[in-house]
N, CA, C and O atoms as CSV, one atom per row, in Angstrom:
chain,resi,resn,atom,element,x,y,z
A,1,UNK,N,N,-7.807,-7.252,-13.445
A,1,UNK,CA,C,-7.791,-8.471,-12.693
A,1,UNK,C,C,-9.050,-9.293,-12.949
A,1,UNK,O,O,-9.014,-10.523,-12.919
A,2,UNK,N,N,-10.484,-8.408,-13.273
A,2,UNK,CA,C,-11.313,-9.190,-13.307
A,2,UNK,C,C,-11.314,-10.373,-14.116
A,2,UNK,O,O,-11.494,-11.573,-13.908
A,3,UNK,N,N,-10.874,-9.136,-15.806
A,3,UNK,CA,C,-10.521,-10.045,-16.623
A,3,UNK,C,C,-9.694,-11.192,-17.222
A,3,UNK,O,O,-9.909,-12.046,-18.082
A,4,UNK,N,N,-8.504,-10.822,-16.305
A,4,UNK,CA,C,-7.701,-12.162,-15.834
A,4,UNK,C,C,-8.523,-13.308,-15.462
A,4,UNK,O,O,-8.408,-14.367,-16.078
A,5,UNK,N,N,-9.610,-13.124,-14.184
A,5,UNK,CA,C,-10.247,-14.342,-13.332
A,5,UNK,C,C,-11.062,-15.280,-14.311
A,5,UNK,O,O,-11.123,-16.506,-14.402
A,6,UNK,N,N,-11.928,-13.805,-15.311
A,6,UNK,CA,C,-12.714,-14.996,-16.318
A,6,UNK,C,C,-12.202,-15.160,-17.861
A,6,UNK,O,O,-12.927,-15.222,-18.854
A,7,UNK,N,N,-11.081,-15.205,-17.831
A,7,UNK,CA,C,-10.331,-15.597,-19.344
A,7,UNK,C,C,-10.232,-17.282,-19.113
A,7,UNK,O,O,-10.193,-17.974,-18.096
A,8,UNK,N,N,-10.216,-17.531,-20.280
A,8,UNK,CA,C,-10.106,-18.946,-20.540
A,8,UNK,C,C,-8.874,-19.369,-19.959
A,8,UNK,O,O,-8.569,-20.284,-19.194
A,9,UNK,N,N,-8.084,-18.211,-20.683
A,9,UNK,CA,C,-6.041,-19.164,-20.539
A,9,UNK,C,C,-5.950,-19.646,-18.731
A,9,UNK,O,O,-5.111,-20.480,-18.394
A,10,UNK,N,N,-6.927,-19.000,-17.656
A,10,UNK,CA,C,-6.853,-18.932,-16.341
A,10,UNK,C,C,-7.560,-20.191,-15.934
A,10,UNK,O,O,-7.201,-20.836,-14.949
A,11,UNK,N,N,-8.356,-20.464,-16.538
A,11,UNK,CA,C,-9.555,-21.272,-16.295
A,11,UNK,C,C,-8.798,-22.785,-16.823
A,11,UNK,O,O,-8.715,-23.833,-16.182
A,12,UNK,N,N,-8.338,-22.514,-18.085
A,12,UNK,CA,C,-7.874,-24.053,-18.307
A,12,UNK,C,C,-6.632,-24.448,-17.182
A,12,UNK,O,O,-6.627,-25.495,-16.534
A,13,UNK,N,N,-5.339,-23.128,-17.075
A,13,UNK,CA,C,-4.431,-23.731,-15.995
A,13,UNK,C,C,-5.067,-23.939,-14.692
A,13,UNK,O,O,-4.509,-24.755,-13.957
A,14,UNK,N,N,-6.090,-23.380,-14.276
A,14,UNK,CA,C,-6.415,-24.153,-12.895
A,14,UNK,C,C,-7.511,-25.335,-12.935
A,14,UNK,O,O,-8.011,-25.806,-11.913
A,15,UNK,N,N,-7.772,-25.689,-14.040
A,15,UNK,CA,C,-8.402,-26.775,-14.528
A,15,UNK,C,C,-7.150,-27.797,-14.714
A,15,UNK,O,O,-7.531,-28.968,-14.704
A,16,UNK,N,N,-5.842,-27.646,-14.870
A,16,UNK,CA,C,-5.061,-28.398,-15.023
A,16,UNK,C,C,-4.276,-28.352,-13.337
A,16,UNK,O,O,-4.158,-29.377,-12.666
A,17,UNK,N,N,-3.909,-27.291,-12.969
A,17,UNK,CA,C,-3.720,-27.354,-11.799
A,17,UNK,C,C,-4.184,-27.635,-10.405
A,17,UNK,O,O,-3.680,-27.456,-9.296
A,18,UNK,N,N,-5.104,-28.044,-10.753
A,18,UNK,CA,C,-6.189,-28.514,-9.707
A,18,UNK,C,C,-6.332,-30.016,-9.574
A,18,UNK,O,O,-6.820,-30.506,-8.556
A,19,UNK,N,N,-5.927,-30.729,-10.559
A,19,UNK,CA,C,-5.671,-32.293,-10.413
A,19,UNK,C,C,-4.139,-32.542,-9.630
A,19,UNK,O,O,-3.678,-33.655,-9.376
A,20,UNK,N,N,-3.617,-31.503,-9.382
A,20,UNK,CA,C,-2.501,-31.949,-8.001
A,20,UNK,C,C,-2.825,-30.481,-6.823
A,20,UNK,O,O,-2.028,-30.263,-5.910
A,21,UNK,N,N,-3.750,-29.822,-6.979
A,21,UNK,CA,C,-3.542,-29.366,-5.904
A,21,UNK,C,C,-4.783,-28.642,-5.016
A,21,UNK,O,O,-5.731,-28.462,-5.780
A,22,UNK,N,N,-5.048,-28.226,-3.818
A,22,UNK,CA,C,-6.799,-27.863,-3.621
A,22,UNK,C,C,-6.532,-26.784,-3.566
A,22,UNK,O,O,-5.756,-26.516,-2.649
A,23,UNK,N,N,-7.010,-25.545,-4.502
A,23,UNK,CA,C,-7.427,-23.930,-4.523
A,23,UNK,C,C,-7.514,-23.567,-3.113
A,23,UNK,O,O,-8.248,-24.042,-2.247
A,24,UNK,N,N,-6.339,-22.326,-3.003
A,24,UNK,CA,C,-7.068,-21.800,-1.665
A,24,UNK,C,C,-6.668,-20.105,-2.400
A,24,UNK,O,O,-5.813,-19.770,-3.220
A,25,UNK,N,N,-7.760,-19.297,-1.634
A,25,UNK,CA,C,-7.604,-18.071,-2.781
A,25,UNK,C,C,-8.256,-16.868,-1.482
A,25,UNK,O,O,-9.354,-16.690,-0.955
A,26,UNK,N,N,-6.532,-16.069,-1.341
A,26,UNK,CA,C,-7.011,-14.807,-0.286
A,26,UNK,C,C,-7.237,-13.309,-1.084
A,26,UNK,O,O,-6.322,-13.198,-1.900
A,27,UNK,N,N,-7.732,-12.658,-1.108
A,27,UNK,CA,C,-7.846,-11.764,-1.788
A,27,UNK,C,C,-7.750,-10.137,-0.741
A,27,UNK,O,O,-8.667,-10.073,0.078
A,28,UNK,N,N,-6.804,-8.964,-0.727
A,28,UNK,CA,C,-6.676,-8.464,0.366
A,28,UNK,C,C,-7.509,-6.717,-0.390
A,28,UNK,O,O,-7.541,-6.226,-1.519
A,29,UNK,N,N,-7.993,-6.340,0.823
A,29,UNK,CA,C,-8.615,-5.069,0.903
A,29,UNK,C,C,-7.757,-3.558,0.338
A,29,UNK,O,O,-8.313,-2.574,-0.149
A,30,UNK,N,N,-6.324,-3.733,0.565
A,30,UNK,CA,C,-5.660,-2.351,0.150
A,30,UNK,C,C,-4.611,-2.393,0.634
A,30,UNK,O,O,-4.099,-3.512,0.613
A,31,UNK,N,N,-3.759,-1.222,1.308
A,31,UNK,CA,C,-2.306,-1.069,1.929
A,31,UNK,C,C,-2.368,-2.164,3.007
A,31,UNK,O,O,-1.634,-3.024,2.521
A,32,UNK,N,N,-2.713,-2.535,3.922
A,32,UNK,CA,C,-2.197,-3.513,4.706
A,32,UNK,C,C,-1.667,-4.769,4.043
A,32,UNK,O,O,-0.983,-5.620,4.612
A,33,UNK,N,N,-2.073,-4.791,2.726
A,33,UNK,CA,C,-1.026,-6.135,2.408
A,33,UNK,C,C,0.037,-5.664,1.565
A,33,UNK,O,O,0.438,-6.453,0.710
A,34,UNK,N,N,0.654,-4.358,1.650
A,34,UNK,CA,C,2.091,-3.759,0.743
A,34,UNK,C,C,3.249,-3.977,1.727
A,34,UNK,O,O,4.408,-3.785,1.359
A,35,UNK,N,N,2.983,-4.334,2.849
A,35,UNK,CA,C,4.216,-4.595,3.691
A,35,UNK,C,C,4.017,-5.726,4.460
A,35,UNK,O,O,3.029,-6.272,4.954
A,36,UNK,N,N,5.400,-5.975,4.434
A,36,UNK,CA,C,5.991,-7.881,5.192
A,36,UNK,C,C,6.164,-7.210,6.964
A,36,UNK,O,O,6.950,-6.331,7.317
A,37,UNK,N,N,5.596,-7.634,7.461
A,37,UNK,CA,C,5.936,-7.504,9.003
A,37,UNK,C,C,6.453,-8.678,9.652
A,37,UNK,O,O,6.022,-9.824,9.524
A,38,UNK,N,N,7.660,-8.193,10.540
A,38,UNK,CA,C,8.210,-9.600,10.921
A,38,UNK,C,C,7.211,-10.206,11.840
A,38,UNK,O,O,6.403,-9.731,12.638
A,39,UNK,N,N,7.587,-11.626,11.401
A,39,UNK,CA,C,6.732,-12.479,12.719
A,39,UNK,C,C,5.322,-12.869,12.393
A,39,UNK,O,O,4.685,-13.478,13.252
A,40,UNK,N,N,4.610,-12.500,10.911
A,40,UNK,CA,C,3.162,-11.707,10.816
A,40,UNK,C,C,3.268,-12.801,9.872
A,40,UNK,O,O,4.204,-12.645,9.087
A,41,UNK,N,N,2.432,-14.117,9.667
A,41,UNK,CA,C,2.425,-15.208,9.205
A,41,UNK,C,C,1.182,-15.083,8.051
A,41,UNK,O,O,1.377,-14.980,6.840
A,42,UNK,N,N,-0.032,-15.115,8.666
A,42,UNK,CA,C,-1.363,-15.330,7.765
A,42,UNK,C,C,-1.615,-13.405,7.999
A,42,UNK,O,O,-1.260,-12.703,8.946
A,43,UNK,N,N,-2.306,-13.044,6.801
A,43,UNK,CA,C,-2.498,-11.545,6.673
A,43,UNK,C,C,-4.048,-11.862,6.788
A,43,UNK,O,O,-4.778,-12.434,5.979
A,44,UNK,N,N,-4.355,-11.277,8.133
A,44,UNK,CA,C,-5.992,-10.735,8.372
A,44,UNK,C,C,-5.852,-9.188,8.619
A,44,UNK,O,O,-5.173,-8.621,9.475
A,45,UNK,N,N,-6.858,-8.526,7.423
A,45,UNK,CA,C,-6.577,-7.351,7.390
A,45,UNK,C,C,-7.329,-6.463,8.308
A,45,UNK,O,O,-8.482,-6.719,8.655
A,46,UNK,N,N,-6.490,-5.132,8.806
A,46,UNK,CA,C,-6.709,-4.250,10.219
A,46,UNK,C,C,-8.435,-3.422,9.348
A,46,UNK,O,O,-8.371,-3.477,8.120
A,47,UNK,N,N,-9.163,-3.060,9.649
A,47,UNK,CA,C,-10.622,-2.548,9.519
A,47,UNK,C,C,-9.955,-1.025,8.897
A,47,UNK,O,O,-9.138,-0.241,9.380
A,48,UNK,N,N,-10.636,-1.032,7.746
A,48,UNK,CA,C,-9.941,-0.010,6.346
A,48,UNK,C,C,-9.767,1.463,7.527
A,48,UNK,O,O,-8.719,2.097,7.403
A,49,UNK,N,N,-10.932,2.022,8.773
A,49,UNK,CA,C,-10.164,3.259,9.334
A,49,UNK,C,C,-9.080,3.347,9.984
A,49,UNK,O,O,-8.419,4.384,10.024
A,50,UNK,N,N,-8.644,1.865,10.794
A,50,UNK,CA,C,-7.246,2.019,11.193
A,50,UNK,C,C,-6.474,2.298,10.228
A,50,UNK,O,O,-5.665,3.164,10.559
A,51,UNK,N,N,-6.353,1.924,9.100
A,51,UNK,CA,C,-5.398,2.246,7.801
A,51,UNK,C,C,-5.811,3.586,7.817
A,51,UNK,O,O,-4.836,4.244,8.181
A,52,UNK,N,N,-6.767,4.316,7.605
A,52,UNK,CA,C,-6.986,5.692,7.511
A,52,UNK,C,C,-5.982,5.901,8.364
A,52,UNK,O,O,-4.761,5.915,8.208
A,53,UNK,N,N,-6.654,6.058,9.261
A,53,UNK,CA,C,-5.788,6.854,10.705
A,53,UNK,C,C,-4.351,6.769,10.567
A,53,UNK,O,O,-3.654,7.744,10.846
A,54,UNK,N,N,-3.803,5.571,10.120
A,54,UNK,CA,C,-2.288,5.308,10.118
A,54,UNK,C,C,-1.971,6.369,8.703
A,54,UNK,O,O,-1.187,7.311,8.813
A,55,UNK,N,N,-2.578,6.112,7.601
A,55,UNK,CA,C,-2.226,6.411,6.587
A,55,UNK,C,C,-2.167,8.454,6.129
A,55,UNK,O,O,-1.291,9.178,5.657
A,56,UNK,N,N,-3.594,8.685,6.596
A,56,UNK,CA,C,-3.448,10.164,7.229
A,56,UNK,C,C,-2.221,10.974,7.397
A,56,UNK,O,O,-1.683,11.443,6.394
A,57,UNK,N,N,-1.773,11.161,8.473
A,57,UNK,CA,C,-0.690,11.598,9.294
A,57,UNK,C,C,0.306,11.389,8.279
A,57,UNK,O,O,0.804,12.331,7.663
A,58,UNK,N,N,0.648,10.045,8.059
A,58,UNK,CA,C,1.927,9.971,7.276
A,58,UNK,C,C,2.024,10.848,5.966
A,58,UNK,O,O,3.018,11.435,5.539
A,59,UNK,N,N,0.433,10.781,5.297
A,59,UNK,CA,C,0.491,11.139,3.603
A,59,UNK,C,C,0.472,12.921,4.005
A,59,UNK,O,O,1.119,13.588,3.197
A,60,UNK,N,N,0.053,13.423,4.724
A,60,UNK,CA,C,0.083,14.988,5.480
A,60,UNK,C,C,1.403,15.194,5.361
A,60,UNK,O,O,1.834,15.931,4.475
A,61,UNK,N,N,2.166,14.605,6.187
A,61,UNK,CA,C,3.374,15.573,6.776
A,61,UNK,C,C,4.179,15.047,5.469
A,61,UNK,O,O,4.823,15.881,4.833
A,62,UNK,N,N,4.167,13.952,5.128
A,62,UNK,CA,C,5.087,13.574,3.636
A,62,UNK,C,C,5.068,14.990,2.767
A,62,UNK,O,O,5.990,15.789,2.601
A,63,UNK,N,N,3.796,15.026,2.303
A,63,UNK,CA,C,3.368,16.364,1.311
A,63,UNK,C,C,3.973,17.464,2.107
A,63,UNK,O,O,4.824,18.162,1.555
A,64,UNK,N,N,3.610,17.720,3.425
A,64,UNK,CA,C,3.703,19.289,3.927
A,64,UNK,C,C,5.001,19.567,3.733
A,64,UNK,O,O,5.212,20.627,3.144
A,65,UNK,N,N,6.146,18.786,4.126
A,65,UNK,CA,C,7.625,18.577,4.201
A,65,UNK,C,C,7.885,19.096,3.213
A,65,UNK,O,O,8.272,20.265,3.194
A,66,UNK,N,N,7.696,18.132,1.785
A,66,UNK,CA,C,7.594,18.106,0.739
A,66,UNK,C,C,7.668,19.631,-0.160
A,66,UNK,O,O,8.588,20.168,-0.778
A,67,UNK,N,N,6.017,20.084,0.139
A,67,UNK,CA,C,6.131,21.562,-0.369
A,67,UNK,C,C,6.745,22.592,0.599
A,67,UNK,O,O,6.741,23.703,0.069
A,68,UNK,N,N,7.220,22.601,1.716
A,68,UNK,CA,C,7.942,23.535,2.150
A,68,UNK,C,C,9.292,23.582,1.482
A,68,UNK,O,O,9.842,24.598,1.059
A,69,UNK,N,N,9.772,22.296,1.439
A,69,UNK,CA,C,11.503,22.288,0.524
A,69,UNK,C,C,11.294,23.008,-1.027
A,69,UNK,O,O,12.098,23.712,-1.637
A,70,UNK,N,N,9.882,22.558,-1.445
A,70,UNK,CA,C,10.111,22.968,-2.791
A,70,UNK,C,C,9.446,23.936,-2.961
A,70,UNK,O,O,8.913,24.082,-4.061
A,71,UNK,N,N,9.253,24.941,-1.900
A,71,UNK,CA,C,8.964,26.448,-1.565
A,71,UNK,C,C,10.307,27.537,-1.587
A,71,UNK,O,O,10.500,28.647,-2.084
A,72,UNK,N,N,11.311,26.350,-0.567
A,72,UNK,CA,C,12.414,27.147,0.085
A,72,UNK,C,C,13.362,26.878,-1.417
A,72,UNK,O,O,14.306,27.659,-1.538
A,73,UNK,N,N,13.190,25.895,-2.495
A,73,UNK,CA,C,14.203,25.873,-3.366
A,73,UNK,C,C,13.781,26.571,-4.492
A,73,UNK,O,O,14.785,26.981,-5.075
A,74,UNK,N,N,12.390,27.017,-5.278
A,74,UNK,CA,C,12.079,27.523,-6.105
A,74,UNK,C,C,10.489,27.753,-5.689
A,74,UNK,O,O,9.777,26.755,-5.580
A,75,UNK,N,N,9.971,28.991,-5.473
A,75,UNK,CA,C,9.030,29.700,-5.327
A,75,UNK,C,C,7.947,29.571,-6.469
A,75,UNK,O,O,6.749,29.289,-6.450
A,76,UNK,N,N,9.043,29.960,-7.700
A,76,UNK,CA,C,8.304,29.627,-8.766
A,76,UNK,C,C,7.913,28.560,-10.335
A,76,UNK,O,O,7.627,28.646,-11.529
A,77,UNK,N,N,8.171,27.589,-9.220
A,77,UNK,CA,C,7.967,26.742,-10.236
A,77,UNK,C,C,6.510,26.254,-10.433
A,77,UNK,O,O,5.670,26.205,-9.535
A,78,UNK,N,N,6.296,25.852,-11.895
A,78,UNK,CA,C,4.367,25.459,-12.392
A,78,UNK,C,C,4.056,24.164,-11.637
A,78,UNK,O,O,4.708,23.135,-11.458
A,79,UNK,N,N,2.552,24.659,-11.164
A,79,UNK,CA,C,1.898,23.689,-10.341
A,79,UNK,C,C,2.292,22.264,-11.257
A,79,UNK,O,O,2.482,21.264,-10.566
A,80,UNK,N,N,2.421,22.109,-12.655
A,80,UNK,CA,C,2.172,20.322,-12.793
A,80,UNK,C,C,3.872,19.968,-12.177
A,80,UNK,O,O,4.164,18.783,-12.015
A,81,UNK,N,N,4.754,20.882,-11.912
A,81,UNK,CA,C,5.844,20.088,-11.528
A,81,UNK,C,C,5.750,19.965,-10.186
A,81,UNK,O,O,5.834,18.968,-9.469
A,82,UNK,N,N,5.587,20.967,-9.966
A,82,UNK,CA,C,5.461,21.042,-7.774
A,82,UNK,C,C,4.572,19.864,-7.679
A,82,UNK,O,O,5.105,18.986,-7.000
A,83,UNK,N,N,3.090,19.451,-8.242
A,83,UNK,CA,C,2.291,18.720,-8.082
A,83,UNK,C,C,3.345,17.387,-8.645
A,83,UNK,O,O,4.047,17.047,-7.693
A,84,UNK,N,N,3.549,16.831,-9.477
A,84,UNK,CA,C,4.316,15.684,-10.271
A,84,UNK,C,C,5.348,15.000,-8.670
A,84,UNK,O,O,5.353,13.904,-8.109
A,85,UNK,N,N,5.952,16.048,-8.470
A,85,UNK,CA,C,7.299,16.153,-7.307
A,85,UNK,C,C,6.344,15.572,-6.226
A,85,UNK,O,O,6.594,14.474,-5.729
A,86,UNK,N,N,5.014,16.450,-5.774
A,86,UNK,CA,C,4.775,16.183,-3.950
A,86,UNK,C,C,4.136,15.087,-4.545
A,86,UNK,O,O,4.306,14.297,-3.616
A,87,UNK,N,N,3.482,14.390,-5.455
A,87,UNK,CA,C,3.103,12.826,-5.690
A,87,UNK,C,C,4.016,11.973,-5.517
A,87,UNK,O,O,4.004,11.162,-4.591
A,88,UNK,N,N,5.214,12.083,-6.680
A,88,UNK,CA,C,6.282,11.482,-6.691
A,88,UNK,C,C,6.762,10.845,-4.854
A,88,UNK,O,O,6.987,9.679,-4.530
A,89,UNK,N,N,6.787,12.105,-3.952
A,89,UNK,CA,C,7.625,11.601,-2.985
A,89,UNK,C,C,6.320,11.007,-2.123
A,89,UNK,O,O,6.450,9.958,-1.491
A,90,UNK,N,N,5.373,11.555,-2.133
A,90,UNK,CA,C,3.780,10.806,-1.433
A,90,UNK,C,C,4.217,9.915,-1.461
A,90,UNK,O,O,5.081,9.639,-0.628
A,91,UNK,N,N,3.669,8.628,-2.864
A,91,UNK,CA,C,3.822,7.560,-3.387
A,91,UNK,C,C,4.952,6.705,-2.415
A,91,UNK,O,O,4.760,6.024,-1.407
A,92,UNK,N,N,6.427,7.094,-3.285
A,92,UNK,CA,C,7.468,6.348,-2.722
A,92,UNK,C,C,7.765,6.406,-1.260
A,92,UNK,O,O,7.990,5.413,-0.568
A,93,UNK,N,N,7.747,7.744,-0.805
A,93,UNK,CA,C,7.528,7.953,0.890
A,93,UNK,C,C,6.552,6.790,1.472
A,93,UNK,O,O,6.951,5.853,2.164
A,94,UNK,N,N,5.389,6.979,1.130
A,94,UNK,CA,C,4.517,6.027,1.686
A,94,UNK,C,C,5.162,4.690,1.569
A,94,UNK,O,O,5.727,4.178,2.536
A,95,UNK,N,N,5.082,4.058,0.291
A,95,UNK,CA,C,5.123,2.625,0.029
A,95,UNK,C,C,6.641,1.955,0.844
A,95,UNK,O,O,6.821,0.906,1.463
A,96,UNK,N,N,7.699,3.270,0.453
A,96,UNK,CA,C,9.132,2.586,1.106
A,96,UNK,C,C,9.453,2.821,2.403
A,96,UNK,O,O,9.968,1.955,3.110
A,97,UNK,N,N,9.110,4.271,2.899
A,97,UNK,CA,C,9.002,4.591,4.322
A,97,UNK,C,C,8.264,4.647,5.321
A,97,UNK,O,O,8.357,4.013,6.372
A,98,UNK,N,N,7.265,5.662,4.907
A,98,UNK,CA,C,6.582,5.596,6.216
A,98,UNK,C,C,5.412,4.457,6.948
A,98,UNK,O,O,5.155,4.173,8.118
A,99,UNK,N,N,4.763,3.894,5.345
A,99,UNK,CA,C,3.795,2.906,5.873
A,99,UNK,C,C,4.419,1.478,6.479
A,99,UNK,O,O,3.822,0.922,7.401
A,100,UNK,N,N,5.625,0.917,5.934
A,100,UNK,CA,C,6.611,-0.400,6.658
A,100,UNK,C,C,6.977,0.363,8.209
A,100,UNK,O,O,6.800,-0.126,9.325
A,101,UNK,N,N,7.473,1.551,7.900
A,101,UNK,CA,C,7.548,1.812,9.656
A,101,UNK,C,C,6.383,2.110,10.326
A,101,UNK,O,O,6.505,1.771,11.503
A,102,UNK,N,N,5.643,2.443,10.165
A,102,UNK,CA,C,4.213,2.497,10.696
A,102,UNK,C,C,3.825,1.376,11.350
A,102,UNK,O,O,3.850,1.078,12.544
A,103,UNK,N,N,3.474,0.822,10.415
A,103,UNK,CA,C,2.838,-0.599,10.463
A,103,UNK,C,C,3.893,-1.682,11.351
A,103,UNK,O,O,3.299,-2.657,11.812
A,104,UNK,N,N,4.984,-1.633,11.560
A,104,UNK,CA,C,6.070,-1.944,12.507
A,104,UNK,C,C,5.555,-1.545,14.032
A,104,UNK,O,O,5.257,-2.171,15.050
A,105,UNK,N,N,5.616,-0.123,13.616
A,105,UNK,CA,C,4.980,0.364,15.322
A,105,UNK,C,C,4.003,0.403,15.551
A,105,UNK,O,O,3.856,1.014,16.609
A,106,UNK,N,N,2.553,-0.130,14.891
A,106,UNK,CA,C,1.575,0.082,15.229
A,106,UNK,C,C,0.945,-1.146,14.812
A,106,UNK,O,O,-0.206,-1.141,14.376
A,107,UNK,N,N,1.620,-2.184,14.918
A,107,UNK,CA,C,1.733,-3.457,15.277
A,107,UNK,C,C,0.387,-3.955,16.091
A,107,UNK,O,O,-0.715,-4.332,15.694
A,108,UNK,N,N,0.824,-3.829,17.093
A,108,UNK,CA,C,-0.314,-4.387,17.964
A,108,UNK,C,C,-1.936,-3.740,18.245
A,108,UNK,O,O,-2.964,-4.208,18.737
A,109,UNK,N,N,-1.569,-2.487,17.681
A,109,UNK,CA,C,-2.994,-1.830,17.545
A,109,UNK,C,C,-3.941,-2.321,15.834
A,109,UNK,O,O,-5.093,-2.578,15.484
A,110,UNK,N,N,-2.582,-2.219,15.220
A,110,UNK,CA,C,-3.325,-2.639,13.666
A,110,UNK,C,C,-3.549,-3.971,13.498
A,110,UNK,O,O,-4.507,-4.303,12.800
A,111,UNK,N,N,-2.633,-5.070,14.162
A,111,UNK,CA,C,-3.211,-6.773,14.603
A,111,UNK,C,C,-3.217,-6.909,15.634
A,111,UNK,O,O,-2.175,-7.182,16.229
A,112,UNK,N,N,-4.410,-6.771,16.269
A,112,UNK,CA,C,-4.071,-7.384,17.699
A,112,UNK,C,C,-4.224,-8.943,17.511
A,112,UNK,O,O,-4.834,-9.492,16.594
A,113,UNK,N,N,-3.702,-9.418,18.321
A,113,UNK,CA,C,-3.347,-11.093,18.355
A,113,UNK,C,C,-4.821,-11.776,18.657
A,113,UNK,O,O,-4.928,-12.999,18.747
């Protein structure tokens, strides 16, 4: 990204884009800006330990879940697959499930108004 900001090809289109329009430029801290919350207009981001705290719990029990199934289905399978697998569902767990519902219910603690 940095190198995106100071390349030329960037510099001339907002050198051209800037004769119709005035730069406004938000730049966000981490997971609080991966999910759309209804109602949630301008993104001011929650202080990076509430994200801990939210994020914690969820990435725990995702994994723990995780390796118990792929305990109870094969005992012996090699750490890079068991490991590959409890990332795999981390990742997508987080990004598709648990952090949009999270952040749904913990709404008013993670923005307060």
């Amino acid at each position: 990204m940095e190198a995106w900001e100071r390349s030329a090809t960037r510099r001339k289109l907002l050198e051209e884009a800037n004769q119709y329009s005035s730069p406004h430029y938000e730049k966000a801290t981490g997971l609080e800006t991966w999910f759309a919350i209804p109602g949630m207009h301008a993104i001011v981001p929650p202080p990076r330990w509430k994200m801990a705290f939210v994020t914690f719990p969820a990435a725990y029990l995702l994994s723990l879940f995780t390796i118990l199934i792929l305990k109870l289905i094969s005992a012996s399978l090699p750490l890079t697959i068991t490991n590959l697998v409890v990332t795999t569902v981390l990742v997508f767990g987080l990004t598709y499930f648990a952090m949009p519902t999270l952040s749904v219910l913990l709404k008013r603690w993670l923005y307060p108004p």
